[in-house]
C-alpha positions as CSV (number, residue, x, y, z in Angstrom):
1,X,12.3,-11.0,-28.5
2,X,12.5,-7.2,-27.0
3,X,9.5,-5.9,-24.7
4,X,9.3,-2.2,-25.0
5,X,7.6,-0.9,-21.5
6,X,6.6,3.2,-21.0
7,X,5.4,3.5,-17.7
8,X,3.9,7.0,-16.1
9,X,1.9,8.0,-13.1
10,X,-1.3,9.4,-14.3
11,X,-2.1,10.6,-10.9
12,X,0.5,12.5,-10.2
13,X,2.4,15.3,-12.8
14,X,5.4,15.0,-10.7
15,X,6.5,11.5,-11.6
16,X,8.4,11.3,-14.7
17,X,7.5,8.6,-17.6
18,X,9.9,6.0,-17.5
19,X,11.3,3.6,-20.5
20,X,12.9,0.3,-20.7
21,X,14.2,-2.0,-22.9
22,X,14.0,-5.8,-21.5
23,X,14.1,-9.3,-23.0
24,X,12.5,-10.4,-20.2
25,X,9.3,-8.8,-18.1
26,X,7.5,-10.3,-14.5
27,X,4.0,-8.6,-14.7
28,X,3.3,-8.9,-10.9
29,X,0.0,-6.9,-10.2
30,X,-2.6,-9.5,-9.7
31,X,-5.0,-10.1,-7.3
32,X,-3.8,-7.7,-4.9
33,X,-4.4,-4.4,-6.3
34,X,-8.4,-4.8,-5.3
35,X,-8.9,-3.5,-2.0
36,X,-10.6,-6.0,0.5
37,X,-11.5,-4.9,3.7
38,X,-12.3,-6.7,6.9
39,X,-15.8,-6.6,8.0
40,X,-15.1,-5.6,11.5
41,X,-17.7,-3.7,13.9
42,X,-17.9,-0.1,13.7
43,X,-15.4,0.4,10.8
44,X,-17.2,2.8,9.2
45,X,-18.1,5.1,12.2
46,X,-14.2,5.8,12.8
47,X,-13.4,9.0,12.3
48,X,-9.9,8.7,11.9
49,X,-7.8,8.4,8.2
50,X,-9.0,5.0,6.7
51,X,-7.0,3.9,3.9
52,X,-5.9,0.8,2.0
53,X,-2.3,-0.7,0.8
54,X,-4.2,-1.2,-2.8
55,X,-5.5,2.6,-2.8
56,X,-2.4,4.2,-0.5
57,X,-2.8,7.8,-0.2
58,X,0.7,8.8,-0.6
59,X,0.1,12.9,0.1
60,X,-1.4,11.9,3.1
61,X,1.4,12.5,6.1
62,X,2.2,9.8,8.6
63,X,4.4,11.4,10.6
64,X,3.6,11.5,14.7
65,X,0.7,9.6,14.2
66,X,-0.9,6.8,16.1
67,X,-1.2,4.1,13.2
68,X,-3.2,0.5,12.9
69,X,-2.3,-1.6,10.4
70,X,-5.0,-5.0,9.8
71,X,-3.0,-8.1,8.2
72,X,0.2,-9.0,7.5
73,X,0.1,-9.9,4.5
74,X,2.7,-9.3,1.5
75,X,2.0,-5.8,1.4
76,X,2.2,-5.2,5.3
77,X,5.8,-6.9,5.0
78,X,6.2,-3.5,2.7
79,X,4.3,-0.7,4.5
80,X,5.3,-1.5,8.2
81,X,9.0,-1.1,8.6
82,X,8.1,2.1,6.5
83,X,5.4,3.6,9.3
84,X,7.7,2.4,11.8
85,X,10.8,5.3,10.8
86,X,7.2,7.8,11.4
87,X,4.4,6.8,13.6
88,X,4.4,8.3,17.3
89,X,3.0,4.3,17.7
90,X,2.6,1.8,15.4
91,X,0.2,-1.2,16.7
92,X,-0.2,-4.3,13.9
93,X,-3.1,-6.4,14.2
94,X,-2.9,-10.0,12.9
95,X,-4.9,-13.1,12.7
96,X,-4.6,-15.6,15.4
97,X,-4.2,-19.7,14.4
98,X,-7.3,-21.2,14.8
C-alpha cells in the first residue's frame, strides 16, 4: 500500500507545499500540540513575551534576550539547545523529585 501525503503551511505563504510518496507513515502529533500551562502566581501580570512550544511564535526574535523556559519536557529537549545559540541568558526551570 502507497500513502500519498501534501503537506503546506497555512500560516505562512512562504513555506512551500511539500509531497511524498511513502509505504509507510508515523503520525506523531498527539497530545502535545494542546497548550497546557502551569498555574503559577502572577503569570498573567508579566509583561514580558509569553508563548508556548504548541503555539511557537516563529516571527517573534529571540536574539539577545533574557529567556525562561518552564519544563523539560520532549519539546524543551527541542527548543533549548536552539535558544541557547541566541539568548543573552537562558535560565530553564524544572520540576524538582518529590
Amino acid at each position: 500500500m502507497e500513502i500519498h501525503v501534501s503537506t503546506s503551511n497555512l500560516g505562512s505563504s512562504m513555506q512551500p507545499q511539500y509531497q511524498l510518496t511513502t509505504d509507510f507513515l508515523i503520525y506523531a502529533a498527539g497530545q502535545l500540540n494542546i497548550p497546557r500551562y502551569p498555574n503559577i502566581p502572577g503569570l498573567g501580570s508579566f509583561v514580558g513575551k509569553q508563548m508556548h512550544s504548541a503555539r511557537w511564535d516563529s516571527t517573534y526574535d529571540v536574539a539577545g534576550k533574557r529567556i525562561a523556559v518552564i519544563g523539560n519536557g520532549a519539546s524543551a529537549i527541542q527548543i533549548v539547545p536552539e535558544l541557547a545559540n541566541t539568548a543573552s541568558r537562558l535560565t530553564v526551570y524544572q520540576r524538582s523529585p518529590k
